[in-house]
C-alpha positions in Angstrom: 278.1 -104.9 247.8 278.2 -106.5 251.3 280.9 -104.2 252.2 279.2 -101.4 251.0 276.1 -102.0 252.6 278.0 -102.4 255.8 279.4 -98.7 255.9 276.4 -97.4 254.5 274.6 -98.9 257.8 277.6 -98.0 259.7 277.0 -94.0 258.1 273.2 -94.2 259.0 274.3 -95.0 262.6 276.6 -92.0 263.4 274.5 -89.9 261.6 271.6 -90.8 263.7 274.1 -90.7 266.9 275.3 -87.2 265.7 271.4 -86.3 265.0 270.4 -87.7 268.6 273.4 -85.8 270.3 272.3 -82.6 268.2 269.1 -82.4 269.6 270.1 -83.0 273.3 272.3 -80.3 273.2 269.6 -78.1 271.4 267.0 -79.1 274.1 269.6 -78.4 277.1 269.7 -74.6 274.8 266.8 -74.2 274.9 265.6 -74.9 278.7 268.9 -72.8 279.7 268.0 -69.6 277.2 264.8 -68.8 279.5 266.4 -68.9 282.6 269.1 -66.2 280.7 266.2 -63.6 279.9 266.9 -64.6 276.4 263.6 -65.9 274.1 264.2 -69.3 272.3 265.2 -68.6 268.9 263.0 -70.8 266.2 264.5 -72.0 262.9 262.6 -70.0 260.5 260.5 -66.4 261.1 256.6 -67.4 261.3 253.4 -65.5 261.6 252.1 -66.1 264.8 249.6 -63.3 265.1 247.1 -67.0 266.9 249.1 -66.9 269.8 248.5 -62.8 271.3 245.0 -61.7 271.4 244.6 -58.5 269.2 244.6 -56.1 272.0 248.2 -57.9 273.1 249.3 -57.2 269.1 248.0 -53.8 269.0 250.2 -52.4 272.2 252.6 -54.1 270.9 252.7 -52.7 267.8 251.5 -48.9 269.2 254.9 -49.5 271.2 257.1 -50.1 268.2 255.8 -47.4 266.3 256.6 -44.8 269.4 260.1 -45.8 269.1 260.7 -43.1 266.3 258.8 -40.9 268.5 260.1 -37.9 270.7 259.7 -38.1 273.9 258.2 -34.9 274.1 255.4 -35.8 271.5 254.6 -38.9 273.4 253.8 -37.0 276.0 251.7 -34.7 274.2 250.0 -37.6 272.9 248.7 -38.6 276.6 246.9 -34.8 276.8 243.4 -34.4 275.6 242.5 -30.7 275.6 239.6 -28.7 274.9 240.0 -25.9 271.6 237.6 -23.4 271.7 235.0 -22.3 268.4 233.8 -23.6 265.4 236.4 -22.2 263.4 237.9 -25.2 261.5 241.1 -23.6 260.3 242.3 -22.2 264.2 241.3 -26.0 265.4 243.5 -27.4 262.9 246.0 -25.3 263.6 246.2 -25.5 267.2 246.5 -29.0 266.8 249.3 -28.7 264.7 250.6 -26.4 267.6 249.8 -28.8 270.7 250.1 -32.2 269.0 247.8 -33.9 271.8 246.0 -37.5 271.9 243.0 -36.2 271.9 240.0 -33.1 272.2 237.3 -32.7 273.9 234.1 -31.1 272.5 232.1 -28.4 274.4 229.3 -26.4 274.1 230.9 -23.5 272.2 232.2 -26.4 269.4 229.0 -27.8 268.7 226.3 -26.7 265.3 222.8 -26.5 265.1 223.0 -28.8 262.8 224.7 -32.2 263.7 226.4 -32.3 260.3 227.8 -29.1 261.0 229.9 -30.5 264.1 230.8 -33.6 262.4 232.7 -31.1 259.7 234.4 -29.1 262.3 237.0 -31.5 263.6 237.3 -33.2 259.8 240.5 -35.2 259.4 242.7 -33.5 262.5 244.6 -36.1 263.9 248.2 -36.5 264.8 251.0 -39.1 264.0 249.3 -39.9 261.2 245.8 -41.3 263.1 242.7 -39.9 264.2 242.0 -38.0 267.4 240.1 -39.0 270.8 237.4 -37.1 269.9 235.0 -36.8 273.1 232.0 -35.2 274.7 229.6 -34.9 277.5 226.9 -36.2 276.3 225.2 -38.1 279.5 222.0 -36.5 278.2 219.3 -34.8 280.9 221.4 -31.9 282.8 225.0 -32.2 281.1 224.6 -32.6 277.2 226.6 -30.8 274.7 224.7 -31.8 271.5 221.1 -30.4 271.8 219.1 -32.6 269.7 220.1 -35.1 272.6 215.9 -35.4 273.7 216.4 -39.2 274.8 215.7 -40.2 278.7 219.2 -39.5 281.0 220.1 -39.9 284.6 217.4 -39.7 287.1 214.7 -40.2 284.2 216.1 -43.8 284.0 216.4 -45.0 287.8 214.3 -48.0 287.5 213.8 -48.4 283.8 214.8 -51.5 282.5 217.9 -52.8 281.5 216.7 -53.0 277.6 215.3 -49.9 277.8 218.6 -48.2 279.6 220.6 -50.4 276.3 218.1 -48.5 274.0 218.6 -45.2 275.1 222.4 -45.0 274.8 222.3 -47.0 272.0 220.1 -43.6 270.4 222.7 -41.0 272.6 225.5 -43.1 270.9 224.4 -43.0 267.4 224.4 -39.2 268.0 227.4 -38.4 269.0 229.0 -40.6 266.5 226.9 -38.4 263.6 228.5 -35.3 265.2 231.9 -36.6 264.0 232.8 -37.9 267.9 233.9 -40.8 268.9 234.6 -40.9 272.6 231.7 -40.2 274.9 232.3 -39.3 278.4 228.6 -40.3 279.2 228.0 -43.5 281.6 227.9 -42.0 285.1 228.7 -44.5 287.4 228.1 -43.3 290.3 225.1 -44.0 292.7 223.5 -42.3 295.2 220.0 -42.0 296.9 220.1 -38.4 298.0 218.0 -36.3 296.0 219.9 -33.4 297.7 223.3 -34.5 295.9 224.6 -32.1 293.1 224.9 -35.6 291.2 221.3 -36.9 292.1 220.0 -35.7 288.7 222.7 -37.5 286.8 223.2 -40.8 288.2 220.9 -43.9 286.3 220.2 -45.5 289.8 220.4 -44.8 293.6 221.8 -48.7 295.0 224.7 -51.1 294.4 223.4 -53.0 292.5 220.9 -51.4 290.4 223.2 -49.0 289.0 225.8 -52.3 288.1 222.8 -53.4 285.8 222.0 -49.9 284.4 225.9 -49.3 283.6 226.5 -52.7 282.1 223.0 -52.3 280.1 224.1 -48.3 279.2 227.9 -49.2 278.2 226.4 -52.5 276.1 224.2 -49.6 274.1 227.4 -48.0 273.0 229.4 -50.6 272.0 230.9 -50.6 269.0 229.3 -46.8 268.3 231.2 -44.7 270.5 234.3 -45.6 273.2 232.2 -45.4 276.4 233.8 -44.0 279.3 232.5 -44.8 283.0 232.8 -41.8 285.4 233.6 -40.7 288.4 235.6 -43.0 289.8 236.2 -44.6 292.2 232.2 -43.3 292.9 231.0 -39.6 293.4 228.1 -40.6 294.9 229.4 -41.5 297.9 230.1 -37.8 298.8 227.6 -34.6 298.1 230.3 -32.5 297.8 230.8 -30.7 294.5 234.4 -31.5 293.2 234.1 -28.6 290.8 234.6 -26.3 293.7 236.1 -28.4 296.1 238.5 -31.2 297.2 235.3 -33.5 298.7 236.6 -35.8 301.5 235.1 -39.2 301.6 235.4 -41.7 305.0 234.6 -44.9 303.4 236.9 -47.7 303.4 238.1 -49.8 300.9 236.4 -52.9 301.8 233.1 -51.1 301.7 234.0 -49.7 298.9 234.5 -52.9 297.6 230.7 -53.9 298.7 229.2 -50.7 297.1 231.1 -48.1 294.7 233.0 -50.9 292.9 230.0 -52.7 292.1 228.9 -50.5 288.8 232.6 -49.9 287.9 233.4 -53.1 287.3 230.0 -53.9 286.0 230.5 -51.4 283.0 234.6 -52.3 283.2 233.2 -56.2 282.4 230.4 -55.2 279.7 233.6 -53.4 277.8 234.0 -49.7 279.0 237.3 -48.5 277.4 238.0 -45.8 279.1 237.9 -45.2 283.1 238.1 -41.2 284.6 238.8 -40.5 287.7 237.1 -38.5 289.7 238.6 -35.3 291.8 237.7 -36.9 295.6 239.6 -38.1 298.5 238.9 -41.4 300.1 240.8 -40.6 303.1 240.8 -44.3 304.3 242.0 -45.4 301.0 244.4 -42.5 299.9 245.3 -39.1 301.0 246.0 -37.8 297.5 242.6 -37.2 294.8 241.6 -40.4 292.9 242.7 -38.5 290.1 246.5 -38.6 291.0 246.7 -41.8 293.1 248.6 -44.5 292.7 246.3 -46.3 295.0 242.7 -46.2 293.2 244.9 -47.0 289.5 246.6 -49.9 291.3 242.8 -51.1 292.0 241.6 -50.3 288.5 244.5 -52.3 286.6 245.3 -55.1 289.0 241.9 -55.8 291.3 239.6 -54.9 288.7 241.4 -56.2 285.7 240.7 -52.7 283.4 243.1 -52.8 280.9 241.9 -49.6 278.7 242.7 -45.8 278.6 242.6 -44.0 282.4 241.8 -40.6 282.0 241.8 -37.3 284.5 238.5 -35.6 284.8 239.2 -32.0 284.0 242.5 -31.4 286.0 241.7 -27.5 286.1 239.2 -28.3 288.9 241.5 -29.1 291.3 243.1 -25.4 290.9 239.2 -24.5 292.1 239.6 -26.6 295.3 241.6 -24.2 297.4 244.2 -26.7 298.5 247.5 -24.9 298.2 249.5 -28.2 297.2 246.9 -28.7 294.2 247.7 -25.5 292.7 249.7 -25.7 290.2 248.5 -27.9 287.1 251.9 -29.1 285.6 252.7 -30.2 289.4 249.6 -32.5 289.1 250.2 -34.2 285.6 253.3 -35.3 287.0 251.8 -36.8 289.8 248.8 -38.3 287.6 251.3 -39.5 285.3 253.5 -41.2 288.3 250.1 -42.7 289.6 249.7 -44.6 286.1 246.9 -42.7 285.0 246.6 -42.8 280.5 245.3 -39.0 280.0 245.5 -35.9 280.9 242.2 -33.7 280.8 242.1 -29.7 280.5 239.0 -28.1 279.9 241.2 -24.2 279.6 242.6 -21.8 279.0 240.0 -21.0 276.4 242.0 -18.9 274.1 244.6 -20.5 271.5 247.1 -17.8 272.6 247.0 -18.8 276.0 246.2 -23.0 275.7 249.2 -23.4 273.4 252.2 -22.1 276.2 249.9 -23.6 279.0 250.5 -26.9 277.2 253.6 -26.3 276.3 254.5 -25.8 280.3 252.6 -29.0 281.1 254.9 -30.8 278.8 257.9 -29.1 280.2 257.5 -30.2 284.0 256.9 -33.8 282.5 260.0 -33.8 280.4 261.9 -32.7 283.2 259.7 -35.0 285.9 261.6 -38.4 283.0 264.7 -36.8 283.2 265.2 -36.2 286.9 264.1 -40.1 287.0 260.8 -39.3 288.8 258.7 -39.9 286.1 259.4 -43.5 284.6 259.8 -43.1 280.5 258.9 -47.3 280.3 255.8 -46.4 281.9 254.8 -43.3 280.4 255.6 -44.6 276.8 253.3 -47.8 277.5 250.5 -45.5 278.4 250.9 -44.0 275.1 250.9 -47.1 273.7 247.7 -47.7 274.8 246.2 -44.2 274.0 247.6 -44.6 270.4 246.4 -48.2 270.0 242.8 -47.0 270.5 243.2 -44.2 268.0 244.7 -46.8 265.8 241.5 -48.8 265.9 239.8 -45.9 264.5 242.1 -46.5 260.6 241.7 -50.4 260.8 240.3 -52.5 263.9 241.9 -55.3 262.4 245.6 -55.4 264.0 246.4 -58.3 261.6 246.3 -55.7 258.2 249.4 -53.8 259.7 250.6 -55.3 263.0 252.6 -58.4 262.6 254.4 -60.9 265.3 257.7 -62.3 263.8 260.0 -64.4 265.4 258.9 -62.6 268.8 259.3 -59.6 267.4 256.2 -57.1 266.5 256.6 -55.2 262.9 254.3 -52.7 261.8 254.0 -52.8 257.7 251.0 -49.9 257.1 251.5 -46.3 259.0 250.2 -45.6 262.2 
């Protein structure tokens, strides 16, 4: 028994030598595997859906299920469009044609009776999940949906901040019953010139009035309706009309910072989802339109911290602004796509027959843009992520039902 007990204790000490030795060399693995651009392994696969936030989990997932996408249909995905009628059956189709991320509704879409509207998009969606259904609906001057009566713009420069919250709470609630879910409605822009084309549409004339009247307006959609803040980085800092022209702004960035910002980022912090960019030069800033500058995205994503869904105001405009260079549309989604921005906005042609090759020629240039290595496919597929992530919330704003975190690894278990 005494010799027994002596190997036994003898056993127990090599083991736990071998054990101690074991884990030293695991631990010297371990620090080493980072510093290789390899992730630690751990010993068994567990959920650890705690660690990301659920916006990290849902990009992550959107990004896995674009790997069995085409390329080509990624890109369509990043094009929101505008299909003209009420005619359910040629909308459908045209989707099925043009496969894009998203539509917009005009005037020509929209039924005397809300119901009716709601009806005319139904289920279209593509890659198995809803639409970006959006509208104008800013209310006052620029409303698509008539029955819209609620106080907008100008009406609201000095109303109170409950009352602004109220309001697009109501303008909200509408274009959610019309079967929409995106609305291109918080102008956050500021300007005290009654003479501006804007005047009549902006909620406030300084700095810091309008950043309490777009944080107060975006706060009154939430959770209705994505809210999108326009025209940035600020159209009221020019009169000019960017529907006809190229406006050309002087102010610098750091009084940009003092002024134009201010409402952005209010409505950015209250939780705006989407950003558009506006069709105006700050000359001091960039020479190149918001709309396709790497510049004024660089501000939005890293200065400002926006991490949703950048969109183009309509990019047909800037074929109206008599700048030779901005002529051609296909030209200008590459560079919009190159600057970072998340959509692409066309508002025409207004047939099918013509919208589905114009499309198809906007895809095109961007195919060849990725292939030519001008257009980065890493950067353009995350921007998809995020467009398709947001779409995804529509089905199930719970990522935890179908997006899952393995090992390091994300895994989608429901279709998306």
């Amino acid at each position: 028994m005494g010799l027994s007990n002596g190997l036994v204790k003898v056993r127990n000490a090599d083991l736990a030598e071998m054990k101690a030795k074991r884990v030293k060399v695991l631990t010297l693995i371990a620090a080493a595997l980072p510093l290789l651009g390899c992730s630690v392994p751990t010993e068994s696969p567990t959920r650890t859906f705690n660690t990301v936030s659920p916006e990290s989990m849902q990009l992550g997932c959107a990004k896995k299920t674009l790997e069995a996408v085409s390329l080509e249909d990624r890109i369509r995905s990043l094009i929101m469009v505008h299909i003209a009628g009420r005619d359910s059956q040629v909308i459908h189709a045209a989707v099925g044609r043009i496969r894009p991320g998203g539509l917009i509704a005009m005037g020509d879409n929209i039924a005397a009776e809300v119901a009716g509207t709601a009806q005319l998009f139904g289920d279209a969606e593509t890659m198995g999940v809803p639409l970006l259904l959006a509208v104008d609906q800013e209310g006052g001057s620029v409303i698509r949906i008539p029955q819209d009566t609620f106080a907008a713009g100008s009406e609201l420069q000095g109303a109170s901040a409950v009352n602004i919250e109220e309001v697009f709470s109501q303008r909200a609630n509408l274009v959610k019953s019309s079967g929409l879910n995106t609305n291109f409605g918080v102008v956050a822009d500021f300007t005290n010139n009654p003479d501006s084309f804007i005047f009549p549409r902006v909620l406030a004339t300084t700095p810091d009035s309008a950043a309490v009247a777009v944080s107060a307006a975006t706060a009154g959609e939430r959770g209705k309706v994505l809210t999108t803040l326009k025209h940035f980085p600020g159209h009221g800092a020019t009169s000019q009309n960017s529907h006809f022209s190229l406006p050309m702004v002087g102010t610098g960035i750091e009084e940009w910072r003092a002024r134009e910002a201010l409402p952005f980022q209010a409505g950015i912090d209250a939780g705006a989802e989407l950003v558009m960019l506006g069709h105006l030069v700050f000359t001091a800033v960039d020479s190149q339109p918001a709309s396709l500058s790497t510049q004024w995205v660089s501000v939005l994503r890293s200065e400002m911290d926006f991490d949703g869904i950048i969109i183009t105001d309509d990019l047909r405009m800037l074929e109206d602004s008599g700048i030779p260079a901005l002529s051609d549309p296909a030209v200008n989604s590459v560079s919009a796509l190159q600057a970072g921005v998340s959509m692409l906005l066309f508002v025409g042609p207004s047939s099918v027959e013509e919208l589905v090759p114009f499309i198809d020629s906007v895809v095109a240039e961007v195919s060849r843009a990725v292939s030519r290595g001008e257009l980065s496919e890493d950067a353009l597929t995350s921007e998809a992520a995020r467009v398709l992530a947001a779409r995804r919330d529509f089905v199930d704003n719970n990522p935890s039902a179908w997006c899952h975190l393995l090992a390091g690894q994300y895994s989608v278990t429901k279709s998306s």
